[in-house]
KEFI-565457 format. One line per field, with one value per atom (N, C-alpha, C, O): residue number from 0; residue in three letters; atom name; z, x negated, y. Coordinates in steps of 0.02 Angstrom, whole numbers, plus 50000, padded with zeros to 5 digits. Atoms other than C-alpha are relative to their C-alpha. Example, Ala and Ser with C-alpha at 12.3 -4.5 7.8 and 13.67 -1.06 7.14 Angstrom:
<recs>
nr: 0,0,0,0,1,1,1,1
rest: Ala,Ala,Ala,Ala,Ser,Ser,Ser,Ser
atom: N,CA,C,O,N,CA,C,O
up: 50000,50390,50000,50033,49997,50357,50037,50045
east: 49955,49385,49955,49903,50042,49316,50039,50014
north: 49941,49775,50060,50059,49941,49947,50055,50110
</recs>
This chain:
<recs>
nr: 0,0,0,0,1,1,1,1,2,2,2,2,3,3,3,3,4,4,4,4,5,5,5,5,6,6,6,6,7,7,7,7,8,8,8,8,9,9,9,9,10,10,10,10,11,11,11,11,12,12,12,12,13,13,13,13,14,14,14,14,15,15,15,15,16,16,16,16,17,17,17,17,18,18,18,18,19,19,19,19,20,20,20,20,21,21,21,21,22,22,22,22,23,23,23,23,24,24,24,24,25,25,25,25,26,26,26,26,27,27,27,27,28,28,28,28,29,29,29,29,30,30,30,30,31,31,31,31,32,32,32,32,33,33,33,33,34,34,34,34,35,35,35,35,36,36,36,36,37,37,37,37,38,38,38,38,39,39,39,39,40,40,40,40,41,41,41,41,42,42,42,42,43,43,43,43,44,44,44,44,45,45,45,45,46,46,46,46,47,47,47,47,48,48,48,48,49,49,49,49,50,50,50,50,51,51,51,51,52,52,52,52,53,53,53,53,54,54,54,54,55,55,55,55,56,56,56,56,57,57,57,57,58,58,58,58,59,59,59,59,60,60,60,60,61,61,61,61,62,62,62,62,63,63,63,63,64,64,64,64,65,65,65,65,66,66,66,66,67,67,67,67,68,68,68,68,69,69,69,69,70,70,70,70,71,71,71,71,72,72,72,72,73,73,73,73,74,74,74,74,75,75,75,75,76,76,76,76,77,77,77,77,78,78,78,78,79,79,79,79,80,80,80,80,81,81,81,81,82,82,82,82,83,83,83,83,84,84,84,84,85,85,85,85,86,86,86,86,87,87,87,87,88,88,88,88,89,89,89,89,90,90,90,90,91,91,91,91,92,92,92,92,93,93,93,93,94,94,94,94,95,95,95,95,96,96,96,96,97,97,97,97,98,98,98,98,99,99,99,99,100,100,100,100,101,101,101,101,102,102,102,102,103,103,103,103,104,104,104,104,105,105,105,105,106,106,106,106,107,107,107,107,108,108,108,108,109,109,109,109,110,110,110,110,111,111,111,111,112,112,112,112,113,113,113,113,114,114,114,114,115,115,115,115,116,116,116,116,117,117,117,117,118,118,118,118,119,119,119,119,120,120,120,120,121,121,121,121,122,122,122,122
rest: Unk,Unk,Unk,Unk,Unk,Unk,Unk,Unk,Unk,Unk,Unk,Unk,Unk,Unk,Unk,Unk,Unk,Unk,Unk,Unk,Unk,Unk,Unk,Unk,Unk,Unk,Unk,Unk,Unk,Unk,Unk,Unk,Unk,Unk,Unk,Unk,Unk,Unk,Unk,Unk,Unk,Unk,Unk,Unk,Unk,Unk,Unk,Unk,Unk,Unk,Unk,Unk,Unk,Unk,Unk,Unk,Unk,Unk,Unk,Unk,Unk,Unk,Unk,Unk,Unk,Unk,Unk,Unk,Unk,Unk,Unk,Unk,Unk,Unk,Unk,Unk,Unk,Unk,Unk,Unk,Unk,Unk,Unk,Unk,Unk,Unk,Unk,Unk,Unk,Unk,Unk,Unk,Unk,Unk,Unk,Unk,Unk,Unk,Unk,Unk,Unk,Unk,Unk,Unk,Unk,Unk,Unk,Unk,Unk,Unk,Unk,Unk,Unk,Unk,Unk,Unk,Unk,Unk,Unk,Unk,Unk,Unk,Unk,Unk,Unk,Unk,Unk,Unk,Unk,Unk,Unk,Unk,Unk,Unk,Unk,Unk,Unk,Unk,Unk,Unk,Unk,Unk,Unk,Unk,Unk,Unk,Unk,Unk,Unk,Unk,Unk,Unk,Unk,Unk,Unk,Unk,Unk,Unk,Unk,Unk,Unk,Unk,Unk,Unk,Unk,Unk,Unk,Unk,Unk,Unk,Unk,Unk,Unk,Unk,Unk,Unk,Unk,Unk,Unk,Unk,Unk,Unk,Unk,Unk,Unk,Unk,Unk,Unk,Unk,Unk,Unk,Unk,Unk,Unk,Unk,Unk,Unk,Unk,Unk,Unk,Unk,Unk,Unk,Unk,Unk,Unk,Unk,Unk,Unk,Unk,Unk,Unk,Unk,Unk,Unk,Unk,Unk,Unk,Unk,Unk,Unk,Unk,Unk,Unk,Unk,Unk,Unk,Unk,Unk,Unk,Unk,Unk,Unk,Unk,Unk,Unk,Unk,Unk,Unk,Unk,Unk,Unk,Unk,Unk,Unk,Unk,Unk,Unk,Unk,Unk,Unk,Unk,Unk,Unk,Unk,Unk,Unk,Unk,Unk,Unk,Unk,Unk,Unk,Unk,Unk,Unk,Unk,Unk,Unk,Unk,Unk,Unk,Unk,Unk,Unk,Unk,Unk,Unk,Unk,Unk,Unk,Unk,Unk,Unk,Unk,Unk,Unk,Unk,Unk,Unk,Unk,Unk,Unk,Unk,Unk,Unk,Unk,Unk,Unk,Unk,Unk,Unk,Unk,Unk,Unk,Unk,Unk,Unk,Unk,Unk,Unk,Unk,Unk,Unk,Unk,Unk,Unk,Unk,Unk,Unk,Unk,Unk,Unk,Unk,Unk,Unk,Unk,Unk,Unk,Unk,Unk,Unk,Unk,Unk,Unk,Unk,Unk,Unk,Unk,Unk,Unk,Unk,Unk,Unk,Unk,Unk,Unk,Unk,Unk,Unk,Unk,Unk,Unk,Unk,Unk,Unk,Unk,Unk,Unk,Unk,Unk,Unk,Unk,Unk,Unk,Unk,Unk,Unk,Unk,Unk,Unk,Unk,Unk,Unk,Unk,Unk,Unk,Unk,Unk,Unk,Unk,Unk,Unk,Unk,Unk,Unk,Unk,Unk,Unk,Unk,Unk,Unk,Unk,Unk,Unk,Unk,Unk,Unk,Unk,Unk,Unk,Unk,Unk,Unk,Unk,Unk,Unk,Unk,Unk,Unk,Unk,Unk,Unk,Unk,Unk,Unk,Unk,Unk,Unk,Unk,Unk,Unk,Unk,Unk,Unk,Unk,Unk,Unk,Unk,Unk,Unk,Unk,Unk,Unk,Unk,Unk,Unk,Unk,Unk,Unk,Unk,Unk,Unk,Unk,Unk,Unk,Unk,Unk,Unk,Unk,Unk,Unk,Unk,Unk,Unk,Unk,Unk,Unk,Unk,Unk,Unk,Unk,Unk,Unk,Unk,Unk,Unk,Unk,Unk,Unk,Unk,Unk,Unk,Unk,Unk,Unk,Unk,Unk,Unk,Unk,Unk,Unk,Unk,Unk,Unk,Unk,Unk,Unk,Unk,Unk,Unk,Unk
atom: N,CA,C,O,N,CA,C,O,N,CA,C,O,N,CA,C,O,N,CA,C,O,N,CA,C,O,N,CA,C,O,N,CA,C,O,N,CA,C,O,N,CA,C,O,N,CA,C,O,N,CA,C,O,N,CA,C,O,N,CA,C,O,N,CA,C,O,N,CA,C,O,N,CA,C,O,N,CA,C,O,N,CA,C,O,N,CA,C,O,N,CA,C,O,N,CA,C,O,N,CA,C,O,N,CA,C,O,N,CA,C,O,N,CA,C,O,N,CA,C,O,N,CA,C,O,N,CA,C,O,N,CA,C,O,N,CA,C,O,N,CA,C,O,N,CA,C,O,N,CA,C,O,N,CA,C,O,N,CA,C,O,N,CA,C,O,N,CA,C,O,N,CA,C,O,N,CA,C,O,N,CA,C,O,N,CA,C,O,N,CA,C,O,N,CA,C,O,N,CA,C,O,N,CA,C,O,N,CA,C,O,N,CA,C,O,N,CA,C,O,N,CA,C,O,N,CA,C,O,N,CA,C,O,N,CA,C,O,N,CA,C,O,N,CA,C,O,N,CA,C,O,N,CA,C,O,N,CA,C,O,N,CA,C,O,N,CA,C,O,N,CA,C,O,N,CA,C,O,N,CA,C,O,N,CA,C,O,N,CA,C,O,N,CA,C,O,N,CA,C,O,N,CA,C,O,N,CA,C,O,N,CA,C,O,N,CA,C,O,N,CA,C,O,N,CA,C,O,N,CA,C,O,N,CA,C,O,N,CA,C,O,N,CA,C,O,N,CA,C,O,N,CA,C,O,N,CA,C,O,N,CA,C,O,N,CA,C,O,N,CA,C,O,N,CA,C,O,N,CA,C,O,N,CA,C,O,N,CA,C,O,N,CA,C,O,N,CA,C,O,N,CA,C,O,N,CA,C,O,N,CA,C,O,N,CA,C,O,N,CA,C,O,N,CA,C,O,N,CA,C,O,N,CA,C,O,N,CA,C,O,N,CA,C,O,N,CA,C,O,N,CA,C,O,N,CA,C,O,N,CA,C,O,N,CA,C,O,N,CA,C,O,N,CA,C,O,N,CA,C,O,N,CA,C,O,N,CA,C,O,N,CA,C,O,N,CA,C,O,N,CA,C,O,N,CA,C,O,N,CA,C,O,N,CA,C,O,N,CA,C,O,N,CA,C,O,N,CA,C,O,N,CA,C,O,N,CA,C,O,N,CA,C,O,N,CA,C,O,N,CA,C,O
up: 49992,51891,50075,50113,49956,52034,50033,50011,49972,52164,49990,49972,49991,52178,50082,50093,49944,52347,50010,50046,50018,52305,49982,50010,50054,52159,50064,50075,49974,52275,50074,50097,49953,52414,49964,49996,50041,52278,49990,50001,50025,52211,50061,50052,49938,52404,50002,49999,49997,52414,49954,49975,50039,52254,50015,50015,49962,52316,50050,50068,49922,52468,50052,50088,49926,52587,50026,50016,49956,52686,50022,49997,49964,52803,50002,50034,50054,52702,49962,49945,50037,52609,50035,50008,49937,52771,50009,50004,49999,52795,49952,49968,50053,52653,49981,49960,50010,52640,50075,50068,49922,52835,49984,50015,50022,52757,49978,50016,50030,52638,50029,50033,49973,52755,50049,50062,49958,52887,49950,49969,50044,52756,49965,49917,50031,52722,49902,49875,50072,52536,49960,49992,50048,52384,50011,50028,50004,52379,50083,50083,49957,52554,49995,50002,50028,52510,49988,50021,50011,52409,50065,50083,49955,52548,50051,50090,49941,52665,49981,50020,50024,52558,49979,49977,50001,52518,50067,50084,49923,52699,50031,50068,49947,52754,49956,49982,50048,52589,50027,50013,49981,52671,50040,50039,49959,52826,49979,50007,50016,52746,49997,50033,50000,52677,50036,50027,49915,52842,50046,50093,49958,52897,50080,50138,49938,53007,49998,49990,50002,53012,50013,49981,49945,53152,49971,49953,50003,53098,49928,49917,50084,52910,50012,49979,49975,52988,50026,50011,49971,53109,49937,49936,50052,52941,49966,49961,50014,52856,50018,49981,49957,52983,50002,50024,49985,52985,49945,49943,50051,52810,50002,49982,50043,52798,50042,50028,49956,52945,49946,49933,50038,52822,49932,49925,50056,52659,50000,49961,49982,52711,49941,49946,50055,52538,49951,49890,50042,52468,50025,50081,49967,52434,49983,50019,49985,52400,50044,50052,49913,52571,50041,50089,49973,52613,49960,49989,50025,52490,50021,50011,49972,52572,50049,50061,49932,52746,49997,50034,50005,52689,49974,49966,50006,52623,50062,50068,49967,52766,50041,50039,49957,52887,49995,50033,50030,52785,50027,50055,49981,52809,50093,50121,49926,52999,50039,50093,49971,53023,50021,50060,49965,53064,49916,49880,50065,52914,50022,49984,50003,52975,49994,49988,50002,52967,49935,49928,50048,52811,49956,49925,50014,52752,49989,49936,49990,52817,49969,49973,50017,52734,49917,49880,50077,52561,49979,49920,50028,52559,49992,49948,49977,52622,49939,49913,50078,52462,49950,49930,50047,52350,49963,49906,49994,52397,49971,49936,50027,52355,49915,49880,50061,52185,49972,49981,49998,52114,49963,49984,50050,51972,50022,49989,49949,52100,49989,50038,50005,52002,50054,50074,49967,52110,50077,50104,49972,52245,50022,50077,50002,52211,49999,50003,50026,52176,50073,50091,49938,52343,50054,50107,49968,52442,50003,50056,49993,52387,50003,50000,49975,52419,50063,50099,49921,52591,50028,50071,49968,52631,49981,50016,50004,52556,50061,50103,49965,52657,50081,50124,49938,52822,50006,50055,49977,52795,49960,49903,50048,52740,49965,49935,50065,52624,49938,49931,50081,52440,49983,50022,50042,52346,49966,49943
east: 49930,46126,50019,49994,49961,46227,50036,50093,49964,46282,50099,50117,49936,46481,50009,50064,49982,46491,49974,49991,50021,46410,50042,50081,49963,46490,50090,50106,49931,46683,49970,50008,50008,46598,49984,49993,49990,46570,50051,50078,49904,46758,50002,50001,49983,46781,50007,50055,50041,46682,50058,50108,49971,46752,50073,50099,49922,46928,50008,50064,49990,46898,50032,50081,49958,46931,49928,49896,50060,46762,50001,49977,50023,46784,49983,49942,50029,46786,49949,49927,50063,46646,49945,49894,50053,46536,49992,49936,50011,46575,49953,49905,50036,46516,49930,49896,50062,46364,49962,49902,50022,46318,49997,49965,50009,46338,49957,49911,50057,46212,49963,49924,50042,46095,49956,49896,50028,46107,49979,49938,50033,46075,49933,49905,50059,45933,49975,49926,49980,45990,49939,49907,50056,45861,50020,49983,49971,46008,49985,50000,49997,45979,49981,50032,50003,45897,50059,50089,49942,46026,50063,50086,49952,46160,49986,50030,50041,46057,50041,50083,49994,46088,50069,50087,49947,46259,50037,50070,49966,46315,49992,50031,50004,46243,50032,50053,49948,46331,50084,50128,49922,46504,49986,50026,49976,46474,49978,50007,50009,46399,50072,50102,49923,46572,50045,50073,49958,46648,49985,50015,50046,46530,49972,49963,50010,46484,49902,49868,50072,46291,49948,49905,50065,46201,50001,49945,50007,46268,49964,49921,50032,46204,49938,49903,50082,46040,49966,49910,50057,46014,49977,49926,50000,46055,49946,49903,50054,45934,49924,49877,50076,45783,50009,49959,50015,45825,49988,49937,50023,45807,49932,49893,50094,45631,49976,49916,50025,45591,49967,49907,50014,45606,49965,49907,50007,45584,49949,49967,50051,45439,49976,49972,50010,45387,50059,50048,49935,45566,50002,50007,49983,45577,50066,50092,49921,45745,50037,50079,49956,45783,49967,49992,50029,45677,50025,50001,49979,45763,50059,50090,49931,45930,49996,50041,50020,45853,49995,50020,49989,45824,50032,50008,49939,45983,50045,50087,49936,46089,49958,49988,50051,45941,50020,50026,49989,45977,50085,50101,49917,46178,50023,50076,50007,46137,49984,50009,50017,46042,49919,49888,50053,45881,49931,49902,50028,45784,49946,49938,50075,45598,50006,49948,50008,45630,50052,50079,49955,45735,49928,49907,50057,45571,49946,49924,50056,45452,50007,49960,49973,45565,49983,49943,50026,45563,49934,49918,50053,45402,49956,49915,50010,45367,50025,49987,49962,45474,49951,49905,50060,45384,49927,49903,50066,45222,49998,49950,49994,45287,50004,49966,49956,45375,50010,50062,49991,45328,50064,50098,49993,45425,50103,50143,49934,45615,50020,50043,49975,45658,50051,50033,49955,45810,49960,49947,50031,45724,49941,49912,50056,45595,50017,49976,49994,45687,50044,50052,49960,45795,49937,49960,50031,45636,49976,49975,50023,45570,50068,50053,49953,45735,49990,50014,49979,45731,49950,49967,50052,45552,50004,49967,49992,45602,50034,50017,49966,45738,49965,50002,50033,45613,49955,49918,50075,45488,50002,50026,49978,45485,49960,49955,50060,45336,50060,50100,49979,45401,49978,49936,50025,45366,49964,49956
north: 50019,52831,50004,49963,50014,52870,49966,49960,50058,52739,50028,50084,49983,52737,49996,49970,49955,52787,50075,50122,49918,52936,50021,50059,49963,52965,50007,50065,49985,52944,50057,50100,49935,53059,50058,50109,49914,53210,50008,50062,49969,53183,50020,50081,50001,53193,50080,50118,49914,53367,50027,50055,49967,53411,50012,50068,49999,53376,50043,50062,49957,53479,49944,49953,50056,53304,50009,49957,49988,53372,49913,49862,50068,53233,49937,49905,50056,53101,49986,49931,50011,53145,49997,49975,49985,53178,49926,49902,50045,53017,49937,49902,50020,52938,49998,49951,49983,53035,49989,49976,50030,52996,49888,49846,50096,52781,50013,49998,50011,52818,50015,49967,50028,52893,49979,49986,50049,52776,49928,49886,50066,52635,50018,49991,49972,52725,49970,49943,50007,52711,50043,50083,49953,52792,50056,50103,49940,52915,50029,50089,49956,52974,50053,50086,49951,53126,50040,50082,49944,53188,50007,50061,49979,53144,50035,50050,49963,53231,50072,50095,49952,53384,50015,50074,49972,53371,50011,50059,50008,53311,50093,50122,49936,53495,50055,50107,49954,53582,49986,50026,50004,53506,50015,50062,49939,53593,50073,50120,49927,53751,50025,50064,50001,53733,50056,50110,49985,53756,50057,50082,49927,53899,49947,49966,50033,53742,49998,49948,49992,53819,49948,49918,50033,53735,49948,49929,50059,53566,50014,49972,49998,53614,49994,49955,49987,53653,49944,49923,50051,53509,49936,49903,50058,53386,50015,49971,49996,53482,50006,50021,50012,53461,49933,49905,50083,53272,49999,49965,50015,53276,50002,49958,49974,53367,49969,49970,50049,53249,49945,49937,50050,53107,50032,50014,49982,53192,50084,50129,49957,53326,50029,50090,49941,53390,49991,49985,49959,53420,50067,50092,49938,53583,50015,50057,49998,53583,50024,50067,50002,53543,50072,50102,49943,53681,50078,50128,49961,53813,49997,50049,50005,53752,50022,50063,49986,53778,50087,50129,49914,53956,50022,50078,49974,54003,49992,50036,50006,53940,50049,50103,49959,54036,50091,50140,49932,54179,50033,50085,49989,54172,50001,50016,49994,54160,50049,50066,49927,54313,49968,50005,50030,54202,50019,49978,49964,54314,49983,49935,50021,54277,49918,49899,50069,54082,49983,49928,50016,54100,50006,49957,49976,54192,49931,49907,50028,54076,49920,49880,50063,53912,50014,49985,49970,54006,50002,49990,50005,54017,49929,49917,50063,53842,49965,49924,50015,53798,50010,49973,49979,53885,49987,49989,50023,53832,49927,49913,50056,53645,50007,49974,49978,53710,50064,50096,49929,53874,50009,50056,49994,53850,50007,49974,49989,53912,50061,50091,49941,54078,50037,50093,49967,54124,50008,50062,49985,54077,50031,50029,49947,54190,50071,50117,49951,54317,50018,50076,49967,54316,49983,50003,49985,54289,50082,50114,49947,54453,50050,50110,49960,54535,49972,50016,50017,54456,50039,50079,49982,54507,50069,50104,49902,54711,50012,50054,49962,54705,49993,50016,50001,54672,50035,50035,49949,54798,50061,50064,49916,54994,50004,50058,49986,54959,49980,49934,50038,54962,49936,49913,50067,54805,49992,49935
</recs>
């Protein structure tokens, strides 16, 4: 079950009121709430949002700070990596994923597109 400040910072998201929901998800986790985690992960989906990268990025290294075998946070870390142009550490996050959680079809499936498109060996 979802706390209700969660739950009014996704309408937030969902609404498109970013800022409001940043907020929200920055309460939970400085209260170092159960849900922190997840707000970890949405807080850096409302700046993905925004094309606001870096900040997506630093949220998600404070996450895996705290939360070190989510791979989640580590399949998020290599998508935004990816949308940056930072392809060997999008690489090296995907796999880091993986290794927690084989069981990440898509992300399996855009690692080995990531790693074709870095090397002239076929697959």
């Amino acid at each position: 079950m979802r706390s209700p400040i969660l739950i009014e910072g996704l309408q937030h998201l969902s609404d498109g009121h970013l800022e409001q929901a940043r907020v929200l998800f920055n309460r939970i986790i400085h209260q170092n709430d159960a849900e922190s985690l997840v707000a970890f992960q949405y807080l850096a989906y409302a700046y993905s949002i925004e094309s606001k990268y870096f900040l997506a990025i630093d949220t998600l290294k404070k996450a895996h700070e705290h939360f070190d075998s989510d791979y989640l946070v580590l399949a998020q870390l290599a998508e935004i990596m990816m949308k940056i142009g930072d392809y060997d550490q999008a690489i090296a996050y995907a796999q880091k994923s993986l290794g927690l959680n084989v069981n990440n079809p898509i992300l399996r499936i855009n690692l080995a597109a990531w790693q074709a498109s870095r090397t002239s060996d076929p697959v």
